[in-house]
C-alpha positions in Angstrom: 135.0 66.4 107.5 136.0 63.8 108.5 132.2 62.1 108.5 131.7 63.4 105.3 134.5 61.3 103.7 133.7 58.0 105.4 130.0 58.5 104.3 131.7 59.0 100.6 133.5 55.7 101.2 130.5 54.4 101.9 128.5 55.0 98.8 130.7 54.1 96.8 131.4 50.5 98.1 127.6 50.0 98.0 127.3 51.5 94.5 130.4 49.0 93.3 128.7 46.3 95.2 125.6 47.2 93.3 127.5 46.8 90.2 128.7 43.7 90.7 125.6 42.0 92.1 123.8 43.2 88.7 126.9 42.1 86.5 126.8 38.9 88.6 123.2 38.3 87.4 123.4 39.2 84.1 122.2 36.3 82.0 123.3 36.3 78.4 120.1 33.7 77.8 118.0 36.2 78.7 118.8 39.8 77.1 117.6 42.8 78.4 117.9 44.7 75.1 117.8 44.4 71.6 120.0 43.4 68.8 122.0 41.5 71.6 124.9 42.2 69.0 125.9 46.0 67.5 125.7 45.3 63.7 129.1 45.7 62.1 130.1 49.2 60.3 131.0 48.1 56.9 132.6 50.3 54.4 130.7 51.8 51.8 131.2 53.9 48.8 127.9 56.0 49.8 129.5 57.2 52.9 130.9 60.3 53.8 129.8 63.8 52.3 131.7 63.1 48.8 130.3 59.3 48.7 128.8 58.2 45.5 127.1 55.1 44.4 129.0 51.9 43.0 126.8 51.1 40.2 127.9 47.7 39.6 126.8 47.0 43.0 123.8 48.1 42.6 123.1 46.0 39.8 123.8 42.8 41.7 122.0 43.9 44.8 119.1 44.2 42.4 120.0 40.9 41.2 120.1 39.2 44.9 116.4 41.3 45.5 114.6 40.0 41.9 115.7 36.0 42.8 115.4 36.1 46.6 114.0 39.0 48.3 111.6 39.5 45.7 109.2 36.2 46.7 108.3 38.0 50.2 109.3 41.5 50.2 107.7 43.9 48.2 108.9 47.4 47.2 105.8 49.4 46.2 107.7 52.8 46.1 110.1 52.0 43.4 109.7 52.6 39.9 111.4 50.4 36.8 112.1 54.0 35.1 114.3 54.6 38.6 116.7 52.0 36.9 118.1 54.1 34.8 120.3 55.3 37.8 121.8 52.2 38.3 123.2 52.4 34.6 120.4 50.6 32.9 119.7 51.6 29.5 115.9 52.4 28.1 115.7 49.5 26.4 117.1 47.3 29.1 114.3 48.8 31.6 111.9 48.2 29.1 113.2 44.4 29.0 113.2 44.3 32.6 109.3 45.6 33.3 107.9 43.0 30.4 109.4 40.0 32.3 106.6 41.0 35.2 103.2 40.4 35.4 101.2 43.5 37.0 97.3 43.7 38.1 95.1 46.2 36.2 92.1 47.2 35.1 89.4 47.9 34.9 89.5 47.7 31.3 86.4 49.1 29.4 84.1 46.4 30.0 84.8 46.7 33.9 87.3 43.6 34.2 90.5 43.4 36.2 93.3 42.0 33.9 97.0 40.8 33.8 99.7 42.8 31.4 103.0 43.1 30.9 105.4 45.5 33.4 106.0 48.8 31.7 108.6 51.3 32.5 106.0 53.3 34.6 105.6 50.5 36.9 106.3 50.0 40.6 107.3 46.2 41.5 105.0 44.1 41.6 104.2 42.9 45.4 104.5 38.6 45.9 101.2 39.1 48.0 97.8 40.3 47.5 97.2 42.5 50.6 99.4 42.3 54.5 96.7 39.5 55.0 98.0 36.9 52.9 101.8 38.1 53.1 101.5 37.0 56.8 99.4 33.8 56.3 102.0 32.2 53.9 105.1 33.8 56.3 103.8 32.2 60.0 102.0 35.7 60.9 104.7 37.9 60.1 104.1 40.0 57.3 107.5 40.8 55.4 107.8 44.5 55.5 108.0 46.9 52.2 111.9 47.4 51.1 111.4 50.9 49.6 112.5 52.6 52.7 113.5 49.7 54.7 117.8 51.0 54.5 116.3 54.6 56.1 113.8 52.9 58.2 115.7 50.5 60.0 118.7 51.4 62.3 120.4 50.8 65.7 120.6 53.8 68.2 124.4 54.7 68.5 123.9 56.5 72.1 126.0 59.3 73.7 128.9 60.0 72.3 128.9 58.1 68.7 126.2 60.3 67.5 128.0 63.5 68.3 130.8 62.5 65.8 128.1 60.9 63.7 127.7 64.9 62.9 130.7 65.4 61.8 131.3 62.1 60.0 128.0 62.4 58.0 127.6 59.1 59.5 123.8 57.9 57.6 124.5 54.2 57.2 123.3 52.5 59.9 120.5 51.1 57.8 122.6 49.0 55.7 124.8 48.1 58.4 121.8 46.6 60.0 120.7 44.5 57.1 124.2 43.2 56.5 124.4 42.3 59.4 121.1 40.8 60.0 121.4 38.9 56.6 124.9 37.6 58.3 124.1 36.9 61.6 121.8 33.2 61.3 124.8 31.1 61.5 125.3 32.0 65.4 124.2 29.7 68.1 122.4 31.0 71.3 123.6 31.3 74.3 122.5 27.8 76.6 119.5 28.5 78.3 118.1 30.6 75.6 114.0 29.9 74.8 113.8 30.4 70.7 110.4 30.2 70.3 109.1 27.7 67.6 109.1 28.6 64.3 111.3 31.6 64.5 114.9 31.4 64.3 117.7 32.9 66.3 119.9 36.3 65.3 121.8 38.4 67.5 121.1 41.4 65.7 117.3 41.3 65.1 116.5 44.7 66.3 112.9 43.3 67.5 113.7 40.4 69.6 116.3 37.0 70.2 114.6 35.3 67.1 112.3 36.4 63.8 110.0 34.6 61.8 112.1 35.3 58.6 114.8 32.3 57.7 118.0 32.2 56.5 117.3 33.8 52.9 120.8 33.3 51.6 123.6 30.6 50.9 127.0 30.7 49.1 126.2 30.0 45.5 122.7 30.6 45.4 122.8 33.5 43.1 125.0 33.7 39.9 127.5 36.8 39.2 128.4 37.7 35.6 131.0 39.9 36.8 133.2 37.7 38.6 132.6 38.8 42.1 132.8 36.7 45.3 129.5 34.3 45.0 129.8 34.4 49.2 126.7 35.4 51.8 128.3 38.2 52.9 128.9 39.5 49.3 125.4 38.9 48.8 124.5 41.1 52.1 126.9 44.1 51.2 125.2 44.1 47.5 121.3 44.2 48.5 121.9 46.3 51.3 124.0 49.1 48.9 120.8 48.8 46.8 118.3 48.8 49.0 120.6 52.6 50.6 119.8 53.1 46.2 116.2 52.8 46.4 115.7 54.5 50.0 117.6 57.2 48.9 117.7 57.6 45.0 119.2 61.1 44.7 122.1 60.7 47.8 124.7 61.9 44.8 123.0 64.8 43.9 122.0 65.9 47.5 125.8 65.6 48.6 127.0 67.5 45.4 124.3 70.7 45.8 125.3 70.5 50.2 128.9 71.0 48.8 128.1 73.7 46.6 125.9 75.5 49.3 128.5 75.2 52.0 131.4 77.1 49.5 128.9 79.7 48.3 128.0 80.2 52.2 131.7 80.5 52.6 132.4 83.1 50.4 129.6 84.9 50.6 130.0 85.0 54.5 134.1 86.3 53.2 132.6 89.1 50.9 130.2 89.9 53.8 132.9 90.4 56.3 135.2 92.3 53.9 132.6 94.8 53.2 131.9 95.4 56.5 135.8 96.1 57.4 135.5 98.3 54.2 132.3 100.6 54.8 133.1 100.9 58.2 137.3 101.2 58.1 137.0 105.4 58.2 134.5 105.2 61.0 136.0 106.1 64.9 135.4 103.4 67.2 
């Protein structure tokens, strides 16, 4: 027994010396996974099973996409009719398409040709094809923001995503591109190899450093309503809008996953009273 427990002893003062060799080496200039930083849980008014939309938000994120995003990013899945759930009226979306030039044809004589945006519509992409999207970005094609608020997200490991389930945690999209959008200002840690032309973030999910740039600054675009004119009110906007176009119908999903759960509720009630009842004169 007595063999046993010094043998225990042991192992664990070579597993703590283990630990503190490999904490001892850690190098913050050299990261052994990626984002270096956790983006930040914000709070949003699309979270949580009874979350809905803040349409006014909406509208400015679009804003911040149409005079910033909009000259790299395309988003090819999203309709100007869709607008209309952001509170846009017809005649407004109509307004909206015309100012945009769209590609088609061919027209009867076989010719490509250049018209005004109509409601039916996607937006227009800046580039031609991938190709020249990554020829005028340093080789880095700027991905499609349809989906990008579904498509992008951190891993939240063992046990987060057990209460994610119960949270109806589903905004780890948006958290990630406020974050990102946030996170230029930092500087790296000394010893850190940025490589040229790309530029340093902590919470890339991809690497230390992406080709994209800064894309923001405090005053660059204008709000009608008053709100803060800051970076990180920019960020919260064209993330909650990008969450909009990934996931157009979130409302109504949450609304009919409410309804279903109290109808599976009472019907599971009525189910278990009928039994007691059919079966209340039978001997057991």
């Amino acid at each position: 027994m007595k063999k046993i427990l010094t043998s225990l002893a042991l192992l664990g003062l070579v597993a703590a010396g283990t630990a503190a060799i490999a904490a001892e080496e850690h190098n913050p200039a050299a990261p052994t996974h990626f984002p270096i930083n956790e983006p930040k849980e914000m709070s949003w008014s699309f979270a949580g099973p009874f979350g809905t939309y803040d349409k006014a938000q909406l509208q400015r994120g679009l804003k911040v996409y149409k005079e910033v995003c909009s000259a790299c990013h395309s988003m090819n899945l999203v309709a100007f009719r869709t607008l209309e759930g952001l509170g846009y009226s017809e005649a407004q979306i109509k307004t909206l398409a015309a100012g945009y030039t769209i590609h088609d044809g061919p027209n009867d004589a076989g010719d490509m040709f250049d018209r005004p945006g109509k409601p039916s519509d996607h937006f227009p992409a800046p580039f031609p094809n991938d190709q020249a999207a990554a020829a005028a970005n340093g080789g880095a094609a700027p991905p499609d923001m349809s989906l990008l608020a579904k498509a992008r997200g951190v891993e939240r490991g063992f046990p987060r995503f057990i209460f994610d389930i119960f949270t109806q945690y589903a905004q780890g999209g948006p958290d990630y591109i406020h974050s990102l959008l946030t996170g230029y200002d930092q500087t790296p840690p000394a010893g850190m190899v940025i490589p040229e032309g790309t530029h340093y973030n902590p919470y890339f999910l991809s690497g230390v450093s992406l080709k994209m740039p800064k894309p923001l600054s405090d005053g660059q675009v204008t709000y009608d309503d008053g709100s803060p004119q800051t970076v990180d009110q920019y960020a919260r906007d064209v993330a909650a809008f990008l969450m909009w176009a990934a996931e157009p119908h979130l409302e109504e999903r949450k609304k009919t996953g409410f309804r279903v759960l109290v109808f599976m509720f009472l019907f599971g009630a009525l189910v278990y009273m009928t039994k007691r009842k059919v079966w209340a004169d039978v001997p057991h």
